[in-house]
C-alpha positions, 0 to 999 in steps of 0.5 A, spaced: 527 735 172 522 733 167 520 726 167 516 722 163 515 714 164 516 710 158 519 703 154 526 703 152 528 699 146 534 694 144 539 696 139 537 692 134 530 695 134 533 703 134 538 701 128 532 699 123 527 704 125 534 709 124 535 705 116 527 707 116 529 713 116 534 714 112 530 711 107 524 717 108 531 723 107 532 719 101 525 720 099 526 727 100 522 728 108 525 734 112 524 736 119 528 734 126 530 727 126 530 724 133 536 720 134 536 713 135 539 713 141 533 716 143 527 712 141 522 710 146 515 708 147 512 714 152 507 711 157 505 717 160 509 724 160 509 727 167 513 734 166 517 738 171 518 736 178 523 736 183 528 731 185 524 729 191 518 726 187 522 721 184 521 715 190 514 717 190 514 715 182 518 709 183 514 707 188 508 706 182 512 704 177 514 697 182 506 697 184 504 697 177 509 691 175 508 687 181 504 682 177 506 684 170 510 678 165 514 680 160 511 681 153 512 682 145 511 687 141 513 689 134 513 695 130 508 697 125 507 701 120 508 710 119 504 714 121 502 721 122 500 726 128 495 728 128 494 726 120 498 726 115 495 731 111 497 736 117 503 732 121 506 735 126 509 728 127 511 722 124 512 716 127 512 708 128 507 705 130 507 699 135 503 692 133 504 685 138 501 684 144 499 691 144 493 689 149 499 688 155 501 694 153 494 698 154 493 694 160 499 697 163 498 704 161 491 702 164 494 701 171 500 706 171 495 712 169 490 710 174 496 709 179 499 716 177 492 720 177 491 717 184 497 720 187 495 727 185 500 727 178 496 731 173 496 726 166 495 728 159 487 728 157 489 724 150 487 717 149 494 712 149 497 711 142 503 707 142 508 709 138 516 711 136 516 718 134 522 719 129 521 725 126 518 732 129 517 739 125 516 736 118 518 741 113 517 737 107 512 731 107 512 727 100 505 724 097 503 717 099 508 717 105 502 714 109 503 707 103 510 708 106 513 701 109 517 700 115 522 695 114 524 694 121 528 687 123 525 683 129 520 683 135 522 686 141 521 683 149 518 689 153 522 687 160 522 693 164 518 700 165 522 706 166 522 712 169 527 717 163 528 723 165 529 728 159 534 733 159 538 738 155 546 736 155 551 741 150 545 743 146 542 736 144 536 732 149 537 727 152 533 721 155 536 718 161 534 713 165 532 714 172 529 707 175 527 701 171 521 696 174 522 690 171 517 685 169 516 678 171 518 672 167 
């Protein structure tokens, strides 16, 4: 199973960043788009493990929610990995209580890496990946402006699992760790 940890986001969320980016086809950007129905936070991907190690995972998720409230978060503006000059990824970046947010990642990576798991040695940047594998980038994409309906509550952590299923890749959810109110 290839597993990762991350945030889900609400419907109306995924439809406006899926209405950004169809304002970026029209402006004549290409690669592989990701799906709305795919888009999500990542907290911290794990990679592939067996099933047996899914309990162990919920376990840390509960741990690291147990004192944790509900927040708000809201989309930033585009960005590019590792710059728009040479971008391998274009995505959304994630503006709000982002102090909660690293707070958690804080707790989760340490959590994580204490239990033995091997963890990315990159620093945490939060972020909505809408596109990968950019074949045509065009100038001044990084004055571009999202316009992206609402804010969003963060409710719960969730243990994804991404898979491939009739040749497209899926995110299921395997567990959710619910935040305080």
């Amino acid at each position: 199973m290839r597993l990762f940890i991350g945030i889900d986001l609400p419907n109306h969320v995924k439809l406006s960043l899926f209405k950004s980016q169809l304002r970026l086809k029209k402006l004549g950007v290409k690669g592989s788009w990701k799906a709305p129905e795919d888009f999500h936070i990542t907290m911290e991907f794990l990679g592939d493990f067996p099933p047996e190690f899914v309990p162990a995972l919920i376990q840390i998720l509960n741990t690291v929610v147990t004192d944790k409230r509900i927040f708000r978060l809201h989309i930033g503006n585009i960005g590019a990995f590792p710059s728009f000059q040479r971008a391998q990824v274009l995505w959304a970046g994630v503006g709000g209580a982002v102090e909660k947010l690293d707070e958690i990642w804080s707790e989760l990576h340490g959590e994580l890496g204490t239990a033995g798991f091997s963890l990315q040695k990159a620093p945490f940047r939060p972020h909505i990946t809408l596109l990968t594998r950019p074949k045509a980038l065009v100038p001044g994409l990084d004055a571009f402006r999202l316009r992206v309906t609402g804010k969003f509550i963060v409710t719960e952590l969730v243990l994804f699992e991404s898979k491939v299923e009739d040749r497209k890749r899926v995110y299921p959810h395997l567990y959710c760790a619910v935040l305080h109110r």
